[in-house]
VOBA-168713 format. One record per residue (C-alpha): residue number from 1; x, y, z. Coordinates in steps of 0.02 Angstrom, whole numbers, padded with zeros to 5 digits. Layout:
<rs>
{r NUM; {X; Y; Z}}
...
</rs>
This chain:
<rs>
{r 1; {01368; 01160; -00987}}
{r 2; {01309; 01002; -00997}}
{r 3; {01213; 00994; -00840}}
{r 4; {01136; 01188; -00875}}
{r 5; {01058; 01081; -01049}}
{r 6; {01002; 00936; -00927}}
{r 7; {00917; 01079; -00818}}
{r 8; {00856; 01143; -00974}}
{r 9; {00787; 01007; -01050}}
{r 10; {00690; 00956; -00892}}
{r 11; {00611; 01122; -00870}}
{r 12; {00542; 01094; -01049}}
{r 13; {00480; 00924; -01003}}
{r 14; {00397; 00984; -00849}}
{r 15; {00322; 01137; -00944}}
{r 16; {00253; 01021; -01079}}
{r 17; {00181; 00897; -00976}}
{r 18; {00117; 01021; -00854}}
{r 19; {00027; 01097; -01001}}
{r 20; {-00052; 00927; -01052}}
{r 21; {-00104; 00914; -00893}}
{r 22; {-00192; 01066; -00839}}
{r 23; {-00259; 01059; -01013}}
{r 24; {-00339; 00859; -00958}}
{r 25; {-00473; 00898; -00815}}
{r 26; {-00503; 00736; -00716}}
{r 27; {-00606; 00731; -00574}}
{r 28; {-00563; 00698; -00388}}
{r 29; {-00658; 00603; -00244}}
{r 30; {-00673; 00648; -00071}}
{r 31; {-00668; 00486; 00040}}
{r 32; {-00699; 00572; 00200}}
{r 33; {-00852; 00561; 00292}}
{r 34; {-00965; 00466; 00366}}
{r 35; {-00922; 00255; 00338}}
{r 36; {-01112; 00272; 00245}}
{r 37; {-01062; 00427; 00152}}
{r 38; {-00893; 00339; 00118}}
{r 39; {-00949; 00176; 00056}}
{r 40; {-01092; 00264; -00059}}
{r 41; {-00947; 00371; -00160}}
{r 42; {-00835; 00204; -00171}}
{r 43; {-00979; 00106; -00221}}
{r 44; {-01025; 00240; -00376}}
{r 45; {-00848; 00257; -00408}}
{r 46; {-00804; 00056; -00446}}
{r 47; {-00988; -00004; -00467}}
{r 48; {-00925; -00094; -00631}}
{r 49; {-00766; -00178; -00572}}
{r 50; {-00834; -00231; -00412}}
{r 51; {-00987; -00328; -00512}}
{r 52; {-00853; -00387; -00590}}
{r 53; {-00775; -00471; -00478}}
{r 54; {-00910; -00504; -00335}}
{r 55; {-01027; -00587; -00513}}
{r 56; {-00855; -00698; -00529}}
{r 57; {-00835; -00744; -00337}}
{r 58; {-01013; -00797; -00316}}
{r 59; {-01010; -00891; -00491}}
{r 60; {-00871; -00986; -00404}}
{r 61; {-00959; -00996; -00248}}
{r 62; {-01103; -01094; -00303}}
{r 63; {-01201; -01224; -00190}}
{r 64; {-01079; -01124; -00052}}
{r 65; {-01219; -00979; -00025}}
{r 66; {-01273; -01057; 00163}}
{r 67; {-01081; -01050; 00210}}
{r 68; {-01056; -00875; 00156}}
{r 69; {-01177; -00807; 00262}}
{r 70; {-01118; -00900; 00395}}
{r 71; {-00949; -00822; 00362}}
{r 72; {-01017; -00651; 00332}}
{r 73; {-01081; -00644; 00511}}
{r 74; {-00938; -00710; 00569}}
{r 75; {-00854; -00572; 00476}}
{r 76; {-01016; -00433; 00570}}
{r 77; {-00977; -00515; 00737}}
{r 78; {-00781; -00489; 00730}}
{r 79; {-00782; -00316; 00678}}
{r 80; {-00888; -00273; 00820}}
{r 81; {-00792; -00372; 00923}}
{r 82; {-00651; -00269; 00882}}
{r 83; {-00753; -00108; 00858}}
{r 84; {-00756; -00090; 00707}}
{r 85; {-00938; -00109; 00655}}
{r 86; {-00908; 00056; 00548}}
{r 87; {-00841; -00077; 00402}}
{r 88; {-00985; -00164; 00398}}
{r 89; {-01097; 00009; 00371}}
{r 90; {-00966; 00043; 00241}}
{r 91; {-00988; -00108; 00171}}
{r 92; {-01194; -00085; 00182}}
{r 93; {-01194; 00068; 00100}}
{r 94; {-01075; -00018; -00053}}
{r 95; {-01184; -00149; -00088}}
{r 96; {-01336; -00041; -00062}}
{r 97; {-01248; 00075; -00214}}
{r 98; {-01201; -00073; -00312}}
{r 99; {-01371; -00147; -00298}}
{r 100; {-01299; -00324; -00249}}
{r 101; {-01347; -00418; -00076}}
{r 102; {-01259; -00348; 00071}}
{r 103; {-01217; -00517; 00179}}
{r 104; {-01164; -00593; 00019}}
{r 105; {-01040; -00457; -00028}}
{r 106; {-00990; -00451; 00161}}
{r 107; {-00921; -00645; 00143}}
{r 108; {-00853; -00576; -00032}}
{r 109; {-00756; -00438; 00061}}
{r 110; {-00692; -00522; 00185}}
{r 111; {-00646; -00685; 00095}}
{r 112; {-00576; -00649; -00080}}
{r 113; {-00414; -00650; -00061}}
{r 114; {-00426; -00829; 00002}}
{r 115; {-00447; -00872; -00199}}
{r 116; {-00296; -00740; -00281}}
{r 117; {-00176; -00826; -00128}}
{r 118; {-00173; -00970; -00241}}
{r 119; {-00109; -00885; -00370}}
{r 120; {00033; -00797; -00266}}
{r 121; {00211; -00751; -00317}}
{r 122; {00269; -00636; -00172}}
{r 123; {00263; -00478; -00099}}
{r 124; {00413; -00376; -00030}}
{r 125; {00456; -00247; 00101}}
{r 126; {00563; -00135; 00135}}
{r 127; {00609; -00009; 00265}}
{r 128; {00767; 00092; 00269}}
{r 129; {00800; 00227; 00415}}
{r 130; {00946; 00304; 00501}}
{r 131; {01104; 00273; 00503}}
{r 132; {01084; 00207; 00310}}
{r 133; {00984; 00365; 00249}}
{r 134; {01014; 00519; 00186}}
{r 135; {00966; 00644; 00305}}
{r 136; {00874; 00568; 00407}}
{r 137; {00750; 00501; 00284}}
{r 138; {00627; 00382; 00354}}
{r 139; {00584; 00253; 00197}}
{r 140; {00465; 00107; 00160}}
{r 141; {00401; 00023; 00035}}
{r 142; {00315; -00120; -00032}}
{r 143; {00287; -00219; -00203}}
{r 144; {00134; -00317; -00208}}
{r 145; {00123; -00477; -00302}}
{r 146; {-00021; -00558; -00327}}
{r 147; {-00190; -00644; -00437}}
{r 148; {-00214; -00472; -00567}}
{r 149; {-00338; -00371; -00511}}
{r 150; {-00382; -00194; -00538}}
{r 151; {-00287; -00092; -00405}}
{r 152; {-00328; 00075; -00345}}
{r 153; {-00251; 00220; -00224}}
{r 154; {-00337; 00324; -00109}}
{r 155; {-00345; 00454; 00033}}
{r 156; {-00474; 00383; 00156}}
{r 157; {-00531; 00449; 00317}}
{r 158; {-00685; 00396; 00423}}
{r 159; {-00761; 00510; 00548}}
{r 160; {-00885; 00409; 00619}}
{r 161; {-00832; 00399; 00799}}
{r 162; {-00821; 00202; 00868}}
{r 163; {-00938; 00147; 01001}}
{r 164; {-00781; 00175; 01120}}
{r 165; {-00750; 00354; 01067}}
{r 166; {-00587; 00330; 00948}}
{r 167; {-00594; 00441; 00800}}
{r 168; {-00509; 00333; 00648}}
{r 169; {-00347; 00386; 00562}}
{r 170; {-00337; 00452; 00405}}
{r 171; {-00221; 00350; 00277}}
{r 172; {-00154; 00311; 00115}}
{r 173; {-00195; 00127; 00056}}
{r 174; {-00180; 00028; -00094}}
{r 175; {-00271; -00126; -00133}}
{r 176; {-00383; -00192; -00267}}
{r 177; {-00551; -00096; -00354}}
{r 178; {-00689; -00205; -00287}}
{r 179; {-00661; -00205; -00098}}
{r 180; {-00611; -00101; 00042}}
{r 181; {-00459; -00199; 00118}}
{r 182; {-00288; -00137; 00120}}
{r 183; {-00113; -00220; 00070}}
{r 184; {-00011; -00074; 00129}}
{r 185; {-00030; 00110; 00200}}
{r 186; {00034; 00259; 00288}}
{r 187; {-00077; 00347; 00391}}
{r 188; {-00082; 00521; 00460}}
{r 189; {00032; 00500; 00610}}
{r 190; {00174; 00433; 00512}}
{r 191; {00148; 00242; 00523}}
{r 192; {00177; 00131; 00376}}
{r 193; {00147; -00042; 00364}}
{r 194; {00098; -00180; 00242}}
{r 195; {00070; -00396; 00251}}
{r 196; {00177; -00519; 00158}}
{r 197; {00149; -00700; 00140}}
{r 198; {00305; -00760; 00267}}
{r 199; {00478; -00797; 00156}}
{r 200; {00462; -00993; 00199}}
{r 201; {00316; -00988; 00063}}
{r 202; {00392; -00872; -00065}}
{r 203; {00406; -00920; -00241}}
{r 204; {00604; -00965; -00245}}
{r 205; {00614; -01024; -00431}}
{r 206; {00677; -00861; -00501}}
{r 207; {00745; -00781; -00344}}
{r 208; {00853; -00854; -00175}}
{r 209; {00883; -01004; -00123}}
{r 210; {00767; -01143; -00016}}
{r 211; {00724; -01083; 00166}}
{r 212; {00810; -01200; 00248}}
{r 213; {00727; -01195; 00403}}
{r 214; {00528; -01276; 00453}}
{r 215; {00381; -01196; 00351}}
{r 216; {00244; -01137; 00459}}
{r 217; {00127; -01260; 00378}}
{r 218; {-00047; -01208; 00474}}
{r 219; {-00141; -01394; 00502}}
{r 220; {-00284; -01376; 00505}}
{r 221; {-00292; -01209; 00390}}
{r 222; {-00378; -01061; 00485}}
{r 223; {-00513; -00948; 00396}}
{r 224; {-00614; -00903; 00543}}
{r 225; {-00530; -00733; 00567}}
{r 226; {-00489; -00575; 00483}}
{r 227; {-00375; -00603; 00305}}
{r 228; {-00216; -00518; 00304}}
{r 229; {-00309; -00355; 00201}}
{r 230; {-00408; -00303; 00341}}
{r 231; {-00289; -00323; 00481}}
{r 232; {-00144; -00165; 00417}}
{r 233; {-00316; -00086; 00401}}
{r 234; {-00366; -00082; 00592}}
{r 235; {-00187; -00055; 00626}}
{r 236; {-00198; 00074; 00482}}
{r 237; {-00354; 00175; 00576}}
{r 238; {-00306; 00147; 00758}}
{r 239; {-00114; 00149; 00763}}
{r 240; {00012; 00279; 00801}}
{r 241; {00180; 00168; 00803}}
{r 242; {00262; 00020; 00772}}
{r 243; {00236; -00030; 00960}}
{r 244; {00055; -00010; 00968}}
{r 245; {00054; -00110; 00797}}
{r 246; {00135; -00243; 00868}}
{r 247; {00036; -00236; 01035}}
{r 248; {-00127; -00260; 00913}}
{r 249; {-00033; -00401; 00827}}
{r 250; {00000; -00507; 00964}}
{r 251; {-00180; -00467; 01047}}
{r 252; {-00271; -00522; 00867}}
{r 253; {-00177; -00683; 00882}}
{r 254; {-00214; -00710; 01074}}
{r 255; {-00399; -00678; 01048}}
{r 256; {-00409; -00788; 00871}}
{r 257; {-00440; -00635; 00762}}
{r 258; {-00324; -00714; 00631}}
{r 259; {-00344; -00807; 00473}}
{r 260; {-00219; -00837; 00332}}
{r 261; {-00268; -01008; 00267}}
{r 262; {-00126; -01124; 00273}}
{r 263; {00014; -00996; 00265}}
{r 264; {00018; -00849; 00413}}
{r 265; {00060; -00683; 00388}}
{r 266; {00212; -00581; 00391}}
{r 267; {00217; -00395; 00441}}
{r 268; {00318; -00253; 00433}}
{r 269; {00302; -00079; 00492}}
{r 270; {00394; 00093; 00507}}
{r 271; {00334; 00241; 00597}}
{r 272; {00384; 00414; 00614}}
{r 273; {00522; 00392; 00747}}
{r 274; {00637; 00293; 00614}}
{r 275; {00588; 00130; 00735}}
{r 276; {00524; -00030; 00622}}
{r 277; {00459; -00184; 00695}}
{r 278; {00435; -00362; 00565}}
{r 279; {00321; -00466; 00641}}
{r 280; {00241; -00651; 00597}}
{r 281; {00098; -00755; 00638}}
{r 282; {00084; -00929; 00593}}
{r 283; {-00145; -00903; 00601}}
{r 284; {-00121; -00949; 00777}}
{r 285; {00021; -00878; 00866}}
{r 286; {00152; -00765; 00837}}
{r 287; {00315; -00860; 00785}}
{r 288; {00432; -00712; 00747}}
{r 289; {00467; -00536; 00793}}
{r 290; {00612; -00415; 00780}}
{r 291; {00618; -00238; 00824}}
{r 292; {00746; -00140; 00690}}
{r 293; {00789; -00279; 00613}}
{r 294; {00974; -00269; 00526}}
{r 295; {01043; -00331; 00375}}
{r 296; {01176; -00462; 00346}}
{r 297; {01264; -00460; 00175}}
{r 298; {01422; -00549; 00161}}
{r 299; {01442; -00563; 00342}}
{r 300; {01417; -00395; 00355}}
{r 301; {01278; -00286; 00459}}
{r 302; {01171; -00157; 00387}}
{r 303; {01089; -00070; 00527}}
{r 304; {00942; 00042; 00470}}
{r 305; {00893; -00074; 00326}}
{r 306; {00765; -00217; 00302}}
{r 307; {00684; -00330; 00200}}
{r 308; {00553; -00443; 00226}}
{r 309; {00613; -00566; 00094}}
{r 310; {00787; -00559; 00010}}
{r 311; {00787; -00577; -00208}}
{r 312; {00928; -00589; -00341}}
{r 313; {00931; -00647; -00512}}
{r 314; {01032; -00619; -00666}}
{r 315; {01031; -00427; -00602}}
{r 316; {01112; -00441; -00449}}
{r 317; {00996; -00407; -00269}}
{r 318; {00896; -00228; -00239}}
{r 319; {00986; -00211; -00083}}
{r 320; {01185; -00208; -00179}}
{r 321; {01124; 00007; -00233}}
{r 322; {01093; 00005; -00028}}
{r 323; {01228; -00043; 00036}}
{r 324; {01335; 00045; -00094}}
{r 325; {01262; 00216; -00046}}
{r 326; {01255; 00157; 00154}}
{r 327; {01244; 00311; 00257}}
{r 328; {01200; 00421; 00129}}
{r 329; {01022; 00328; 00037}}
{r 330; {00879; 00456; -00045}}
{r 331; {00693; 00408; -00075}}
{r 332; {00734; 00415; -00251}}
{r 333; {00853; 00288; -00227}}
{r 334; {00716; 00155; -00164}}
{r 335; {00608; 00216; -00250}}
{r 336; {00673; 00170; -00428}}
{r 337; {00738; 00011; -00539}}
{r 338; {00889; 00011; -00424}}
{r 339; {00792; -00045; -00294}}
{r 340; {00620; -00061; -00277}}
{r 341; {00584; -00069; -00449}}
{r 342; {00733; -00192; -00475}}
{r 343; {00681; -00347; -00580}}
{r 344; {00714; -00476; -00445}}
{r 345; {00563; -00398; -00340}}
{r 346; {00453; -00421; -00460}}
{r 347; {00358; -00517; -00585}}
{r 348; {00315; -00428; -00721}}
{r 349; {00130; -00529; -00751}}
{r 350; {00090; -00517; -00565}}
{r 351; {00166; -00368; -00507}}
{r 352; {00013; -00270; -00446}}
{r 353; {00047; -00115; -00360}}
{r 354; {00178; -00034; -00267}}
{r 355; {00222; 00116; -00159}}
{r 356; {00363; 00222; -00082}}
{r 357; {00340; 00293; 00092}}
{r 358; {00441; 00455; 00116}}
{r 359; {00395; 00483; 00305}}
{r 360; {00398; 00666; 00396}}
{r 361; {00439; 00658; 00561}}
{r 362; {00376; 00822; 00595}}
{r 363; {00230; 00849; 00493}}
{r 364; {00201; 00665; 00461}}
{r 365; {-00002; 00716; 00413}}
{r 366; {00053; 00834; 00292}}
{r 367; {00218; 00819; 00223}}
{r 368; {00261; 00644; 00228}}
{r 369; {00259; 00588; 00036}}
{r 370; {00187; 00458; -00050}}
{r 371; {00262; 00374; -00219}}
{r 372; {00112; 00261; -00285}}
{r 373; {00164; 00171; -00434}}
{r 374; {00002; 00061; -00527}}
{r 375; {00071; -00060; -00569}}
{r 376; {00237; -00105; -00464}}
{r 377; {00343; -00059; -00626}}
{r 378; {00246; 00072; -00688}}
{r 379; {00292; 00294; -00668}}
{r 380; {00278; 00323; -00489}}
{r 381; {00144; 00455; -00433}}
{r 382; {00197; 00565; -00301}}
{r 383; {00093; 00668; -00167}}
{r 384; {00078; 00730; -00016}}
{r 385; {-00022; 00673; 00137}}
{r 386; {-00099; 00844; 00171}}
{r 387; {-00211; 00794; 00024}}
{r 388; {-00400; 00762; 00055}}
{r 389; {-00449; 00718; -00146}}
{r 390; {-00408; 00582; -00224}}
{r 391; {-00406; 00603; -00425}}
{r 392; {-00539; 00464; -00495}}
{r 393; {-00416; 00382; -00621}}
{r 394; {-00307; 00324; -00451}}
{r 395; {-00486; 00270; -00368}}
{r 396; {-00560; 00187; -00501}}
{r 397; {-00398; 00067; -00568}}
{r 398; {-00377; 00193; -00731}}
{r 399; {-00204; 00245; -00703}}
{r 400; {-00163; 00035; -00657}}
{r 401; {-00259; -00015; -00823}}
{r 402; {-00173; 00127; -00941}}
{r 403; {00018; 00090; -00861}}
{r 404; {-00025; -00096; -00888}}
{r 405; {-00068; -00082; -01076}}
{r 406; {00062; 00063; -01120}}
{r 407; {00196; 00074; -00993}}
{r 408; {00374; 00125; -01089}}
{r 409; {00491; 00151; -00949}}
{r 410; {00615; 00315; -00975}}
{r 411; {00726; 00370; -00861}}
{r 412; {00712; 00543; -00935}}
{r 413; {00528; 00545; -00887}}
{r 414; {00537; 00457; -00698}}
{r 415; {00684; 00601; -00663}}
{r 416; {00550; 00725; -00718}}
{r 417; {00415; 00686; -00599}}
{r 418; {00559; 00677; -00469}}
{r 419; {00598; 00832; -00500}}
{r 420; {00431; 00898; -00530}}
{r 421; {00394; 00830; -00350}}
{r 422; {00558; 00904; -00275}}
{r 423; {00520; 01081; -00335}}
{r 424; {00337; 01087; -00259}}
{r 425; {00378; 00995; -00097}}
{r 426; {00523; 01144; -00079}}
{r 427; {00396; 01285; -00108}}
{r 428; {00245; 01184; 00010}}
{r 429; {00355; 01158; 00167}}
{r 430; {00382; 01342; 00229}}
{r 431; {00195; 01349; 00207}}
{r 432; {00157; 01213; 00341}}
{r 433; {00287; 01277; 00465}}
{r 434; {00186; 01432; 00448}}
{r 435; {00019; 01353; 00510}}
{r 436; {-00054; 01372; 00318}}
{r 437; {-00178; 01266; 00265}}
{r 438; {-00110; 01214; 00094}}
{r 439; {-00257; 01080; 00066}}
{r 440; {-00290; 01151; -00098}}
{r 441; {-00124; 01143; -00156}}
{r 442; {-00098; 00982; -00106}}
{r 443; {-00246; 00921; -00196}}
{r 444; {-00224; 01025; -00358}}
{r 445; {-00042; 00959; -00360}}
{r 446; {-00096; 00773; -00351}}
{r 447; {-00232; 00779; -00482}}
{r 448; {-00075; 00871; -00591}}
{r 449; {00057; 00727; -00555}}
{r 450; {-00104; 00588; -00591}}
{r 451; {-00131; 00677; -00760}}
{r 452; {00054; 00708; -00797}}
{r 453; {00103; 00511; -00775}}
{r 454; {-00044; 00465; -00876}}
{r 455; {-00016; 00586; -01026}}
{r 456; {00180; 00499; -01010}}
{r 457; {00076; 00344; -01042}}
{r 458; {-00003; 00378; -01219}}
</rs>
């Protein structure tokens, strides 16, 4: 009886909200096209917030303008180098939009997360594959902790061919409003991936213990390279696995393509196989790699699950719900306060973004799901990767901004969209193994969950 009045009482939430919803039209975005055609619908998308911040970053900038050109061909010559001049006629075609001068917003681009790494807390991933998952569920995820910034979510795909002849993967990225680099993604062959500042330079004061070990202190700091947002976004467009992601790591570092300041970056990525690779540079070289990396609790191993950086506080750890349900862990698990939403992960002032990877290996480009939560503490947002429109209030930092001012958290209501998800995932599959394009679906079902975690905001 009383799980028929749960059941009950859900289907009258989901009705409800459903109703809001439909009854809310928001608009969607298509970023897919050329990098022009791209850049020009970004650009009239977040004109405001990237003034914003580009306004602030020159204002702090000033007597520097000679140097920031200098950087921003720097910036034109490395993206070639690695052929990738398509950013930089994304990047054109943004400032064109804006109205604001394109070399200048180039060094902007490229450069500003130099200044929010000074304000860093931490970031943390996670990855969690057979033997520790439920059926076979290939997980990751990431919190991102940074400098607040309006953060967006988007479906992205570039078909501008390179001058070599690759055709760019389509992905899922998060990452702040005014630029176009990425802090983590999935793309369309099943790869997920995301860059954390290395645990020697976490922020310990509320979470473990001192590393004990040498911190990769970078002397003299490197910035002549690509930041650690536009790195996971070549890998992002141009890999297929954690091997080749590695193989573009260690090639990066050989040629000099990397900058991180003072600090080195620290990587992790799962693919569709259920293989994960962490892997860390120190600006220079690579100083650490490990191919499914296991966890030790309690002199204990975990194989299937890792973390980039281990937390506890008065809570307990994120990865205690793991190992208690070892062999037998759901997306939902991670994907809640139990885990990735657990209050050691984050801080609640800096705790941008987040997101969930559930990872298909069959259909990885259309049926692997996505559980974007704006911010990292916020109602998730699920969808599918079969989308092509991305509903403006993810694009344009609304959802962040309203979650941010309004967020209540309710277990009731995150068990709803879980469900809600569940139901249409179950009806969408049989489609795809039929060869069915379900593109509409997909999209009318994302602009519904968008709309349905907002109205659960007000």
């Amino acid at each position: 009886m009383k799980r028929t009045c749960m059941l009950t009482a859900m289907s009258l939430f989901l009705s409800t909200f459903a109703s809001l919803a439909l009854g809310q039209p928001a608009e969607s975005v298509i970023l897919e096209g050329t990098a022009s055609e791209v850049g020009a619908k970004w650009g009239e998308v977040n004109k405001n917030s990237i003034l914003k911040a580009y306004n602030a970053f020159i204002e702090r900038s000033r007597g520097k303008e000679e140097q920031l050109r200098k950087f921003a061909k720097l910036s034109v010559d490395l993206s070639n180098q690695i052929d990738c001049s398509y950013w930089i006629t994304e990047l054109n075609a943004i400032a064109d939009t804006v109205g604001i001068d394109r070399e200048l917003y180039i060094a902007f681009t490229f450069g500003r997360y130099r200044d929010l790494a000074l304000q860093y807390e931490g970031c943390t991933s996670i990855a969690v594959t057979p033997p520790a998952t439920k059926d076979g569920q290939i997980i990751f995820h990431k919190t991102r902790e940074t400098a607040s910034d309006l953060q967006a979510g988007y479906i992205k795909r570039i078909t501008d061919k390179t001058r070599s002849g690759k055709q760019p993967f389509k992905y899922f990225a998060e990452m702040g409003t005014a630029d176009t680099g990425v802090s983590f993604f999935v793309n369309e062959k099943g790869l997920a991936g995301s860059a954390d500042v290395p645990r020697q330079w976490q922020n310990n004061e509320q979470y473990v213990g001192p590393y004990k070990g040498d911190l990769p202190f970078v002397q003299p700091p490197k910035y002549d390279g690509f930041m650690n947002h536009y790195v996971p976004r070549y890998i992002a467009e141009h890999c297929s696995t954690v091997d080749e992601a590695g193989e573009t790591l260690r090639a990066f570092a050989a040629k000099g393509y990397l900058a991180s300041g003072k600090m080195g970056t620290n990587y992790l990525f799962a693919d569709a196989r259920g293989k994960v690779l962490q892997i860390a540079d120190n600006c220079y070289e690579i100083i650490e790699e490990n191919k499914d990396p296991i966890l030790l609790k309690d002199g204990k191993k975990y194989e299937g699950i890792a973390f980039t950086v281990l937390r506890r506080n008065d809570y307990g750890a994120p990865e205690d719900a793991l190992i208690a349900n070892y062999t037998k862990i759901p997306v939902e698990l991670v994907n809640s306060p139990k885990v990735s939403k657990h209050s050691a992960i984050w801080n609640f002032a800096r705790a941008q973004s987040s997101s969930t990877f559930l990872i298909d290996p069959k259909h990885p480009d259309k049926l692997t799901t996505v559980f974007v939560t704006l911010p990292a503490y916020g109602y998730s947002i699920p969808f599918l990767m079969g989308a092509s429109a991305t509903p403006r209030a993810l694009m344009d930092g609304t959802v962040y901004q309203t979650q941010k001012e309004a967020f209540r958290y309710s277990a009731f209501h995150e068990e709803g969209v879980n469900d809600a998800w569940r139901r249409f995932i179950h009806e969408v599959r049989p489609k795809v193994e039929k060869g069915e394009d379900v593109t509409k679906a997909l999209n009318d079902n994302f602009l519904q969950m968008v709309n349905l975690v907002l109205s659960m905001n007000k």
